[in-house]
C-alpha positions, 0 to 999 in steps of 0.5 A: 319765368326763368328756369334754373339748372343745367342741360343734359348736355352739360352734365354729360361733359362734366361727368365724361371730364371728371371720369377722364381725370380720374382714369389718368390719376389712377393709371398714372399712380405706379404706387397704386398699382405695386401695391395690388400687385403685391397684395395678390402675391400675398394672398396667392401664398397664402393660399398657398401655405393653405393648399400645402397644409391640407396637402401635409394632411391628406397625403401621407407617405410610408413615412408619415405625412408630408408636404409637397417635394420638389418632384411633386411641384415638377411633375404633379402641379396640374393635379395640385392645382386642379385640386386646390385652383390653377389661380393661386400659382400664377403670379400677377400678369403672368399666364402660366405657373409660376410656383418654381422649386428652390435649387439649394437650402440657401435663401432663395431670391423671387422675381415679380414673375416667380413664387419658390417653393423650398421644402426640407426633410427632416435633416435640412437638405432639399426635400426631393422625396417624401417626407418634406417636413417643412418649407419656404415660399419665397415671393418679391414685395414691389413695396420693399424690393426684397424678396419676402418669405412665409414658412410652413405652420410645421416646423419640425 
């Protein structure tokens, strides 16, 4: 009788050779892995642009409410993040903050390293102090090689 079929061992082999060939075609595909990368950074300013809108909400200064200043992203992050979670301020393959303060009202450029936060007051300087009216989140698309951005859902 003849027994039809293959041996453990051959399947083994088979299945180690194809996982290897798989392993090497996804690592080897830079597009592959820019375009996660990418799609973390949008979901992280996202999250982002939530976490400031509920911020706009709950903390309301002499003023009125308002989102985060430049101040707050400078000293209070910790307890901003402790709030609404470290993870959506580090940008991918990065390990510490990386949400930074624009230094002008002039479009900011992103690294793959940084997310900037741009907010304003109601006369369009930099928002140092309460009330910020509005903002920018500026990050980089590996996709395009530009610097993207995402304004605030208030524009007043």
């Amino acid at each position: 009788m003849i027994e039809r079929g293959y041996t453990v061992v051959e399947v083994v082999v088979v299945v180690t050779i194809v996982t290897i060939l798989a392993a090497i075609a996804i690592a080897a595909d830079p597009l592959l892995l820019n375009r996660s990368r990418d799609i973390e950074r949008q979901n992280d300013i996202a999250s982002i642009g939530r976490a400031f809108e509920d911020y706009y909400r709950l903390n309301a200064s002499t003023s009125g409410p308002g989102y985060p200043t430049t101040s707050d992203i400078s000293s209070s992050l910790d307890s901003i993040a402790a709030t609404y979670g470290k993870d959506i301020f580090i940008a991918p393959k990065q390990s510490s903050y990386s949400l930074v303060n624009a230094s002008s009202t002039s479009p900011a450029t992103a690294t793959q390293n940084t997310y900037i936060y741009q907010p304003f007051t109601a006369t369009d300087t930099l928002c140092s102090t309460a009330p910020c009216v509005r903002y920018r989140l500026y990050y980089y698309s590996e996709a395009t090689g530009s610097t993207m951005v995402r304004e605030s859902m208030r524009q007043q």
